[in-house]
C-alpha positions in Angstrom: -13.2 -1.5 1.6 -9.5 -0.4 2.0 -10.3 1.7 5.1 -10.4 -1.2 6.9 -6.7 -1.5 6.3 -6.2 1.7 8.3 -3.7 1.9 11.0 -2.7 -2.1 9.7 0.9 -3.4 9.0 0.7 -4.7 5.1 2.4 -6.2 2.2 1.4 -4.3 -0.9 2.3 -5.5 -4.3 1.9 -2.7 -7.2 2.7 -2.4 -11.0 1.9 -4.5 -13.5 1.6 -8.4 -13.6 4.5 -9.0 -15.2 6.5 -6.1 -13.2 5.6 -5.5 -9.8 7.6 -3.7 -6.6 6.2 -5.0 -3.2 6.1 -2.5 -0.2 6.0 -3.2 3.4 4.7 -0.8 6.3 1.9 0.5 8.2 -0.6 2.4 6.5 -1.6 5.6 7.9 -4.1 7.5 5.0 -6.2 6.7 2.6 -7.9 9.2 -0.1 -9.7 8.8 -3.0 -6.6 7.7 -5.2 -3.8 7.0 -2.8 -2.2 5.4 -0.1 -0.1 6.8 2.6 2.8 4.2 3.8 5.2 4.4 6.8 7.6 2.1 6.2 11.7 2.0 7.4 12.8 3.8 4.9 10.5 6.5 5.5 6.7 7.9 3.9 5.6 6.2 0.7 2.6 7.3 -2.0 1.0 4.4 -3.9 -1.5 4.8 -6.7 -4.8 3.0 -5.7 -4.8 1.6 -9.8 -1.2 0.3 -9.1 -2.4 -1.9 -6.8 -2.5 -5.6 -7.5 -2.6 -7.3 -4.3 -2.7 -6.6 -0.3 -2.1 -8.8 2.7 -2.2 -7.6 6.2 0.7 -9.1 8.3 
């Protein structure tokens, strides 16, 4: 299901319920446990189980 985000500009809240960081960018991989982000700032890693929730902007 996420490789449909592929290539797709998204909003990607990770952490815990209570705590989360939000990260914005296009997503260019996707393995078995993680998510490669361009964003601005530059690349970005995020741990699939982090993940709470993701739009695509």
């Amino acid at each position: 299901m996420l490789h449909e985000i592929q290539r797709k500009n998204v909003v990607i809240a990770f952490g815990t319920t209570d705590f989360s960081n939000v990260v914005k960018g296009e997503v260019l991989e996707i393995s078995d446990s993680w998510i490669k982000i361009q964003t601005k700032k530059g690349l970005e890693y995020i741990k699939i189980d982090a993940i709470i929730k993701i739009a695509v902007v």
